[in-house]
N, CA, C and O of each residue as an XYZ file, in Angstrom:
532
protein
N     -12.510     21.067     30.818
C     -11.371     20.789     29.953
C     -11.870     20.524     28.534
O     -12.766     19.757     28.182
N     -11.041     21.380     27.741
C     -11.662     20.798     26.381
C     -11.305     19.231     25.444
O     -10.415     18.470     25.825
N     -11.717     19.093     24.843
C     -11.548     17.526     23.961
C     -10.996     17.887     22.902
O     -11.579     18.631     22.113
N      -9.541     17.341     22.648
C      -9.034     16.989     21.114
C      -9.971     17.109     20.386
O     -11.117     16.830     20.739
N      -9.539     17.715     18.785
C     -10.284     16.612     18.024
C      -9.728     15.456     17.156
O      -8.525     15.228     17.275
N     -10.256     14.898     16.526
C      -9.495     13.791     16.161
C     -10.127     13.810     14.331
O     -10.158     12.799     13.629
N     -10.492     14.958     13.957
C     -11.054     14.721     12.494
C      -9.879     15.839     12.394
O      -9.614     16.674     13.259
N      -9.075     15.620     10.829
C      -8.255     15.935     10.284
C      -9.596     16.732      8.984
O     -10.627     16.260      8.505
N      -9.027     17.845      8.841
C     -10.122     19.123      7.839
C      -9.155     18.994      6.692
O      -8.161     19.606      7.083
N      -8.912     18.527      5.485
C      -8.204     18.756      4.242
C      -9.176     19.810      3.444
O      -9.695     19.236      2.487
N      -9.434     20.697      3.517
C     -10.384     21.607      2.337
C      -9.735     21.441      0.706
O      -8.555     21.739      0.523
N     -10.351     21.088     -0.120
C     -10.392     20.858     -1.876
C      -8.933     21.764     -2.165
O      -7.935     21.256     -2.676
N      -9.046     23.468     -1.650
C      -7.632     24.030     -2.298
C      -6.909     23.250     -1.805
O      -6.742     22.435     -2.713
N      -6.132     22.798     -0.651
C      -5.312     22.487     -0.369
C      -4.894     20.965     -0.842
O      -3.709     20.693     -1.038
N      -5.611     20.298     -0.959
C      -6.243     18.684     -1.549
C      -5.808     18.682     -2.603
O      -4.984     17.791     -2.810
N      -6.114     19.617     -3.740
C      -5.714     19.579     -5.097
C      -5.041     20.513     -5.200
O      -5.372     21.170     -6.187
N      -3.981     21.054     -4.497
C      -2.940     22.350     -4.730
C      -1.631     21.308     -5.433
O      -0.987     20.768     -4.533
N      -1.238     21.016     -6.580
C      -0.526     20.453     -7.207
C       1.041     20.515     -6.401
O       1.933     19.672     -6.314
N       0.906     22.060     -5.816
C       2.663     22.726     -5.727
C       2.557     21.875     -4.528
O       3.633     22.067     -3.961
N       1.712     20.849     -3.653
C       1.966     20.681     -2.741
C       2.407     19.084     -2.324
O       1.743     18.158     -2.790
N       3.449     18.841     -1.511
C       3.321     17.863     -1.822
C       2.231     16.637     -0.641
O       1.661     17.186      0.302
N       2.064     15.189     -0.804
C       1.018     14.829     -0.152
C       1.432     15.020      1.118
O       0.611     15.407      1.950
N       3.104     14.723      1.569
C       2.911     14.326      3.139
C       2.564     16.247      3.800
O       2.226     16.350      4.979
N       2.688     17.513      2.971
C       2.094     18.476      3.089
C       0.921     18.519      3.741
O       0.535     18.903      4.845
N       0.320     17.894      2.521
C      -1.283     18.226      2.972
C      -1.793     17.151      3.806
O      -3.015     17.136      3.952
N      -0.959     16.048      4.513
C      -1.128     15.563      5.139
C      -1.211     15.744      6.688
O      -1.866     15.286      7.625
N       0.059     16.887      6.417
C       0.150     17.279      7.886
C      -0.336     18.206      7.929
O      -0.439     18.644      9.075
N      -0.914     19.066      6.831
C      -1.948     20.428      6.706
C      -3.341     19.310      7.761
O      -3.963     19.809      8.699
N      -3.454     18.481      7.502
C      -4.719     17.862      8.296
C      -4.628     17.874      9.446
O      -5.358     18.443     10.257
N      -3.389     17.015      9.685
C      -2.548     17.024     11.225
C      -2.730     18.010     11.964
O      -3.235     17.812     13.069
N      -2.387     19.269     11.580
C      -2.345     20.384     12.409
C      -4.344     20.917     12.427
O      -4.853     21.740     13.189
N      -4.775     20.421     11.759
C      -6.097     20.941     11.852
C      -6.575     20.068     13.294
O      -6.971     20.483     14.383
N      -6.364     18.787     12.812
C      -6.598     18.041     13.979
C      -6.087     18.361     16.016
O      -6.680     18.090     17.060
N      -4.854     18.979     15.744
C      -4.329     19.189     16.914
C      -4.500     20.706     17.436
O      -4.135     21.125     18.535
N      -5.000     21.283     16.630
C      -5.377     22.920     16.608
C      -6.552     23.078     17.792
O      -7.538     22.371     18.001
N      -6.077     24.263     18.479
C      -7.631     24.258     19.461
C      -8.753     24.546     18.590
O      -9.069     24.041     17.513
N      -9.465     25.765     19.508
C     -10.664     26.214     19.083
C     -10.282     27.673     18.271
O     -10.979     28.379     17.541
N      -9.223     27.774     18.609
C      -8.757     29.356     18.132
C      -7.829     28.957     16.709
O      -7.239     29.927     16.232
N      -7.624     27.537     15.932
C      -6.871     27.269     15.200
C      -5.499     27.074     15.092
O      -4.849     26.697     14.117
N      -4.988     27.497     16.665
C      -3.541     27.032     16.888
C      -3.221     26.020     17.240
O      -3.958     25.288     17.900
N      -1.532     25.597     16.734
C      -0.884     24.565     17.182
C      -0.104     24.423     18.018
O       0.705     25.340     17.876
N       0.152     23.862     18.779
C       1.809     24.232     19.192
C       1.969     22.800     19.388
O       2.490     22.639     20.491
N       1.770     21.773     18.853
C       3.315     20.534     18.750
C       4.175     20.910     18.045
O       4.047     21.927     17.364
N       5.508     19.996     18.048
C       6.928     20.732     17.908
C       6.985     20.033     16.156
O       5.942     19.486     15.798
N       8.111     20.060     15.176
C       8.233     19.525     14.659
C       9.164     18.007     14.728
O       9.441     17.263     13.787
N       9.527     17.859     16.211
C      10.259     16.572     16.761
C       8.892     15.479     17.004
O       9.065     14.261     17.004
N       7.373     16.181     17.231
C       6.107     15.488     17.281
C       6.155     14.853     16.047
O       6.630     13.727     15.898
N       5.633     15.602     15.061
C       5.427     15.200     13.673
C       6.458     14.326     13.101
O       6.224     13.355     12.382
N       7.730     14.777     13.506
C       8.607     13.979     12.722
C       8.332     12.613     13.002
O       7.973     11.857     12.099
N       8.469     12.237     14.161
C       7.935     11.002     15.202
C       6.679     10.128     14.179
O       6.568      9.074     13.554
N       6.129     10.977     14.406
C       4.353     10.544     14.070
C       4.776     10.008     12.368
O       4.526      8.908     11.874
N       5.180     10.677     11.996
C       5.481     10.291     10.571
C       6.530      9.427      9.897
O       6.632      8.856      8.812
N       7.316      9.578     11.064
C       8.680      8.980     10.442
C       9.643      9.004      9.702
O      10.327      8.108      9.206
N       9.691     10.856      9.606
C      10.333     11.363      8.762
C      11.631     12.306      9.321
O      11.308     12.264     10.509
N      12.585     12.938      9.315
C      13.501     13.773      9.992
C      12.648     15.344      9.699
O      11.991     15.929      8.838
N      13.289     15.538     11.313
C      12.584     17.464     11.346
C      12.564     17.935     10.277
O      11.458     18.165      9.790
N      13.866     18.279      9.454
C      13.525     19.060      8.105
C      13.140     18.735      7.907
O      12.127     19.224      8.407
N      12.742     17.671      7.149
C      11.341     16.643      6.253
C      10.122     17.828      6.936
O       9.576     18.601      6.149
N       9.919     17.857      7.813
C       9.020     18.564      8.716
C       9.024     20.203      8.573
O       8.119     21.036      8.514
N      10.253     20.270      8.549
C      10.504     21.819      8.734
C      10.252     22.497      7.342
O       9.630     23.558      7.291
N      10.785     21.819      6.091
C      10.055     21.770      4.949
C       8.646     22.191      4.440
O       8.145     23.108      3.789
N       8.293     21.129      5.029
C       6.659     21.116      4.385
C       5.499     21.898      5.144
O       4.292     22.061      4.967
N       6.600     22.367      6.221
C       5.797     23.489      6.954
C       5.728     24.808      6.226
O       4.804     25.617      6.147
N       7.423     24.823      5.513
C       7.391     25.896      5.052
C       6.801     26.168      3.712
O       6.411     27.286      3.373
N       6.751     25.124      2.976
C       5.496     24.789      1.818
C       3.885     25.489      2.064
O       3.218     26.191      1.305
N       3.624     25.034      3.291
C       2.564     25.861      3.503
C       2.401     26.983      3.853
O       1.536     27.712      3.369
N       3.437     27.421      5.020
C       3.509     28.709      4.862
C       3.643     30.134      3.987
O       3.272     31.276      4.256
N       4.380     29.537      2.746
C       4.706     29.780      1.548
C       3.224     29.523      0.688
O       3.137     30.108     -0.392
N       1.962     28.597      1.168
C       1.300     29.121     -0.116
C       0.020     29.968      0.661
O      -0.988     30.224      0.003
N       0.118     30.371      2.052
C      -0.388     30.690      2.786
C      -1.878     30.037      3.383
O      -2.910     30.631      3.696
N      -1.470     28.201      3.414
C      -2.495     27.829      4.452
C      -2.011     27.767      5.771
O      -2.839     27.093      6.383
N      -1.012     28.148      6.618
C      -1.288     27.968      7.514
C       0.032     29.269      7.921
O       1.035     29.536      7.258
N      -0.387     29.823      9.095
C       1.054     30.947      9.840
C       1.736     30.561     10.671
O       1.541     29.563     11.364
N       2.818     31.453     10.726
C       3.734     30.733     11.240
C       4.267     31.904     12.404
O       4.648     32.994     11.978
N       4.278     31.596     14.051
C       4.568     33.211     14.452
C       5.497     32.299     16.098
O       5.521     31.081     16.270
N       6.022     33.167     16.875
C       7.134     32.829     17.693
C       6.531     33.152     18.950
O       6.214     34.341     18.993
N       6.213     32.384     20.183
C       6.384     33.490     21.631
C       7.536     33.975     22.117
O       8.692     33.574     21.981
N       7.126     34.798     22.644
C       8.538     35.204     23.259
C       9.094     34.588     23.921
O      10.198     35.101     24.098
N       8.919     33.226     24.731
C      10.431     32.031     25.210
C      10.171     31.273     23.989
O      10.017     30.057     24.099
N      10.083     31.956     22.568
C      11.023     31.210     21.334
C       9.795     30.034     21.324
O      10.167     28.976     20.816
N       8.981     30.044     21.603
C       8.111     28.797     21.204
C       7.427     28.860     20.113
O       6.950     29.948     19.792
N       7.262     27.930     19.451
C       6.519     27.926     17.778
C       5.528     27.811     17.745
O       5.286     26.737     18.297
N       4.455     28.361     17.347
C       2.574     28.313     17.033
C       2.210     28.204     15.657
O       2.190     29.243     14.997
N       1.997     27.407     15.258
C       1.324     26.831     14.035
C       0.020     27.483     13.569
O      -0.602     26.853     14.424
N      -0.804     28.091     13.050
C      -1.981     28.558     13.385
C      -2.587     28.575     11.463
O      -1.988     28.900     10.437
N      -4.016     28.057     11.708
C      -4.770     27.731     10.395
C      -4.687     29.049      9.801
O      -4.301     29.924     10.576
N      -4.905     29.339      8.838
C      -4.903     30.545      7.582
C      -6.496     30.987      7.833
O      -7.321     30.102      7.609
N      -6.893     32.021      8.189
C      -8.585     32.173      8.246
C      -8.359     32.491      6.375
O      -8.916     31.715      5.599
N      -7.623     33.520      5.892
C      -7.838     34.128      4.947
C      -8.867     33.433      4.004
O      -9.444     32.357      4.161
N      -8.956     34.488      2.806
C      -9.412     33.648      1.049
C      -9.329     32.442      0.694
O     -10.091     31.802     -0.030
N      -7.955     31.982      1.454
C      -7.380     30.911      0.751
C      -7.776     28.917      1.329
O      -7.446     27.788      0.964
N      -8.820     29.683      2.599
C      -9.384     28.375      2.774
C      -9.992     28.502      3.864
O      -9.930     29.573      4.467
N     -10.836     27.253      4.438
C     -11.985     27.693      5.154
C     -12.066     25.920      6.053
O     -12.064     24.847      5.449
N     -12.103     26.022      6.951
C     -12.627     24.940      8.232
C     -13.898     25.041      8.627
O     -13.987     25.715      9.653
N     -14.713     24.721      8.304
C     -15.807     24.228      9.424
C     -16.230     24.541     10.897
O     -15.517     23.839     11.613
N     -16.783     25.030     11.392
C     -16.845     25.174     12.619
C     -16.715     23.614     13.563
O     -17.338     22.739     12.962
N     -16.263     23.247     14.468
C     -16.008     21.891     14.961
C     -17.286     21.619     15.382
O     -17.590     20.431     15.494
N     -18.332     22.705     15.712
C     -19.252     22.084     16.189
C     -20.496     21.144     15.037
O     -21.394     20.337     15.275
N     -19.953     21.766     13.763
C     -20.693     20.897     12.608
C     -20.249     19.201     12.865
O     -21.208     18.467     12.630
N     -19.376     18.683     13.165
C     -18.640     17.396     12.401
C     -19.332     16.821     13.921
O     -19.713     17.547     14.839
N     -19.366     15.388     13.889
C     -20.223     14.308     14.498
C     -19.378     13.457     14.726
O     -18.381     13.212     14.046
N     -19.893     12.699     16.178
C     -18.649     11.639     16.196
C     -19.377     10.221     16.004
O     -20.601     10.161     15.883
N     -18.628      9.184     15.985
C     -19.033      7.806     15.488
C     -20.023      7.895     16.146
O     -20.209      8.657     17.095
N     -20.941      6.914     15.576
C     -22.709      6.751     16.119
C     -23.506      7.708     16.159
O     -24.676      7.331     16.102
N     -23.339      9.041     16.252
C     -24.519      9.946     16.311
C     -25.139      9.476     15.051
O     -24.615      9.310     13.950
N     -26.695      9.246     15.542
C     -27.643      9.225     14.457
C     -28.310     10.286     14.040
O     -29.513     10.081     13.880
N     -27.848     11.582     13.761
C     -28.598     12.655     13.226
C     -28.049     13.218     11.699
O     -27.735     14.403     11.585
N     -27.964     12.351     10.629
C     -27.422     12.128      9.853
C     -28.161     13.253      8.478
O     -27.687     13.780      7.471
N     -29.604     13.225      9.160
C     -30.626     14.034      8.444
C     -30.109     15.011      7.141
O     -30.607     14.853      6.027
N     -29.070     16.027      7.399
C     -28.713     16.540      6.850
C     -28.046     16.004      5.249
O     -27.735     16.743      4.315
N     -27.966     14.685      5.297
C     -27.083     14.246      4.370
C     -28.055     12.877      3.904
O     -27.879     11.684      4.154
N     -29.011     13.480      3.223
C     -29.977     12.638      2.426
C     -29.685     11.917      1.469
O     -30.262     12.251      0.434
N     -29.252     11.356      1.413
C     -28.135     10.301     -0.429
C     -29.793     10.459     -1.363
O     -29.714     11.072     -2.428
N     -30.806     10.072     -1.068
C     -31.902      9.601     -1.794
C     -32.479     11.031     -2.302
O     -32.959     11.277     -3.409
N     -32.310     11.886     -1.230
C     -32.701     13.406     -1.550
C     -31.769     13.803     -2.801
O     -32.272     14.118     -3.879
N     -30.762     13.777     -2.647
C     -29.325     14.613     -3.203
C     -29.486     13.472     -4.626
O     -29.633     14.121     -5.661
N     -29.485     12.369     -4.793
C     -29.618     11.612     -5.884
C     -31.077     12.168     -6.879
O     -30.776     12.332     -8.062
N     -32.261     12.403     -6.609
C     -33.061     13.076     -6.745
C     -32.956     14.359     -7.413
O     -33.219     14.663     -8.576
N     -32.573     14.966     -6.563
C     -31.808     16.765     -6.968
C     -30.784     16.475     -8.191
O     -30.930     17.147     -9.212
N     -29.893     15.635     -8.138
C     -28.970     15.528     -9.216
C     -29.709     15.130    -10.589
O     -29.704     15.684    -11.688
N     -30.353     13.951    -10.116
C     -31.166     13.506    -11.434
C     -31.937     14.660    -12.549
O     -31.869     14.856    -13.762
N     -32.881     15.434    -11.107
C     -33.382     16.306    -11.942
C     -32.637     17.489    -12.688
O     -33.206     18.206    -13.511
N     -31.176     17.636    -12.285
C     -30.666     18.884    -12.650
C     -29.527     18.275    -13.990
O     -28.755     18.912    -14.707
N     -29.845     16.740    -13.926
C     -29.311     15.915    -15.296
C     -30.622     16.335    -16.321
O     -30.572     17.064    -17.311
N     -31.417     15.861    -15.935
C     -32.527     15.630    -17.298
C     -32.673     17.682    -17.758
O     -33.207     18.050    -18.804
N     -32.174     18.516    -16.885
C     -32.445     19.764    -17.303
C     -30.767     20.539    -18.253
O     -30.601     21.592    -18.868
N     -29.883     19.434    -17.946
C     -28.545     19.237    -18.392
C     -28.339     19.390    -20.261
O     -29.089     18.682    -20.932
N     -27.827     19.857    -20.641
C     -28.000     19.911    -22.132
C     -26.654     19.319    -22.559
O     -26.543     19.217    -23.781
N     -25.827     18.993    -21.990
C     -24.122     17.994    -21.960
C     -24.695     17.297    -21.759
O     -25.907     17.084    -21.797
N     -23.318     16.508    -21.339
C     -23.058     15.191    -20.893
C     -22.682     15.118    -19.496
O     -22.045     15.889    -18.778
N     -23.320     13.826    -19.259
C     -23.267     13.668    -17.337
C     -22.520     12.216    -17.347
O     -22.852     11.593    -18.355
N     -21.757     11.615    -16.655
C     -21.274     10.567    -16.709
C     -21.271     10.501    -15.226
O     -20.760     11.390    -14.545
N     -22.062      9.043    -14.535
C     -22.133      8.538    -13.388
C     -21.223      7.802    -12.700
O     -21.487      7.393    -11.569
């Protein structure tokens, strides 16, 4: 059986897409979170509304916000059921699930602060602007 996941993916376009609004890209996370392995959804918008506390349209809305700027599709089964499904396109990009880590794994390696502080420094002093910390 497979495992939920429970990390919500906001990628930068969608994060800073102005036309959007937050509880949008909020539930742009939501659905990342509840998405299998293939990027589909299928909770209803009576889930979300719930979860949020907002009425379906509220829901039905901001679905269509996204659908409209094309992060996420929108398609029907045939007994009329709704599938939510992530955008592979141009317009944005997820992670493979097997990158992201759950609480406590200590293999953190990848994400050196002392390394990356280092690298920055040196690519300041080679900087001919201004850097503000």
């Amino acid at each position: 059986m497979e495992k939920p996941s429970y990390y919500a993916v906001i990628p930068a376009n969608v994060r800073y897409d102005e036309e959007l609004k937050d509880k949008a890209k909020l539930l742009f996370g939501e659905i990342t979170a509840l998405s299998n392995k293939d990027g589909i959804c299928f909770a209803s918008n009576g889930y979300f509304a719930a979860l949020y506390n907002v009425t379906e349209r509220t829901i039905q809305n901001l679905i269509d916000n996204l659908v409209e700027k094309g992060y996420i599709l929108r398609t029907f089964t045939d007994d009329k059921q709704r599938i939510l499904a992530i955008s592979w396109g141009e317009k944005i990009f997820i992670p493979p699930r097997k990158n992201f880590h759950r609480r406590g794994e200590k293999n953190f390696t990848h994400n050196n602060t002392s390394t990356n502080k280092k690298k920055i420094l040196k690519e300041k002093d080679s900087f001919q602007g201004e850097i503000n910390f």
